[in-house]
N, C-alpha and C positions, 0 to 999 in steps of 0.2 A: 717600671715597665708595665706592670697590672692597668697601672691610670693610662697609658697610652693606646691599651688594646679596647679599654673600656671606653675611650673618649672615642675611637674611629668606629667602634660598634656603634652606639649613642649617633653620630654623625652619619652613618651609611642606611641606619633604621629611619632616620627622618629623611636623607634623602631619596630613599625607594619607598617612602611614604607619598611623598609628593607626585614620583612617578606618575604617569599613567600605565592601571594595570593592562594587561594581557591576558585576553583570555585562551583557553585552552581549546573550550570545543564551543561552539557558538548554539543555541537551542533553538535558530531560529527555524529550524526546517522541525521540529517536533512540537513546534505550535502552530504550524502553516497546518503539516498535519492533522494538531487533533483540531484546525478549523473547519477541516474537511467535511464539507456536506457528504452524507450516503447520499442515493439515488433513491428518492421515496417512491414505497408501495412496489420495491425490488422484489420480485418474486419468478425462483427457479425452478418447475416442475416439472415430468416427476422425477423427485430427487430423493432418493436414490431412482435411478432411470434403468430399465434394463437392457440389456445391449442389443444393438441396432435398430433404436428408438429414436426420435426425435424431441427433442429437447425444449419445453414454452418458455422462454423469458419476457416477461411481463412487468409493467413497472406503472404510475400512477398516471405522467406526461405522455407516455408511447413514445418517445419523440426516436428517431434511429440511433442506436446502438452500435458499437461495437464490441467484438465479445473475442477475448483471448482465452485460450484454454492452454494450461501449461498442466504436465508433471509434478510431483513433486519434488523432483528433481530439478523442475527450472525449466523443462525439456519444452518449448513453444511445441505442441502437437498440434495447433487449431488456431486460425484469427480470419473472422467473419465481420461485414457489418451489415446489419440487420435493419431493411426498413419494417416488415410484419414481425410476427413475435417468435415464429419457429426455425429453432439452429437443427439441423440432420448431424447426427452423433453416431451415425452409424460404421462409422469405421475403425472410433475409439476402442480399444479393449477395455476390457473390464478392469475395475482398478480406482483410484482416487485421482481426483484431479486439483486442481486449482483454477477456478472460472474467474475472471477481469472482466468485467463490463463499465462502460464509460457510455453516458449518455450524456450531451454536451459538453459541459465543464465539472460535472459529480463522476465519480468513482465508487466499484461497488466491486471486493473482493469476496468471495465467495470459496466454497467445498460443494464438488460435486462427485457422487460415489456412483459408477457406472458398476450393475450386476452382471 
């Protein structure tokens, strides 16, 4: 009986050898990722901003932006897009944000702390 259990173990181990495996999570979206270009010469000022300021985003190309501003909670408060370099932030309260800016095909995540 022992030789019987051992020979169909022996025979199911080589045949889910040959298998093709399966994979579980695929990693290709966390190398697309870290291909990810920033947006060079990305620059958010003044940051910390004080409230009911106006906000410079600046970057190396200029080229027109778009600029989301969320919560940290997720909460979309803001989405501009910008051909000059000044966002009006005047209506934000004080608080932490999270700034998204996308200037053609680059991405650029940011922290923005309104006083």
């Amino acid at each position: 009986m022992k030789k019987i259990y051992l020979l169909l173990t022996c025979i199911s181990l080589i045949c889910f050898s040959f298998a093709p495996g399966i994979q579980a999570q695929s990693d290709t979206a966390e190398t697309q990722a870290s291909k990810s270009i920033k947006i060079e010469g990305l620059r958010l000022f003044p940051n910390p901003a004080p409230a009911g300021s106006v906000l410079y985003i600046t970057s190396t190309k200029n080229l027109t932006k778009t600029v989301s501003i969320f919560t940290v909670l997720g909460e979309k408060v803001l989405f501009k897009v910008l051909i000059g370099k000044e966002l009006d932030i005047t209506h934000l309260n004080p608080g932490v944000y999270v700034i998204k800016v996308t200037e053609g095909d680059l991405k650029a995540t940011k922290k923005l702390i309104i006083k």
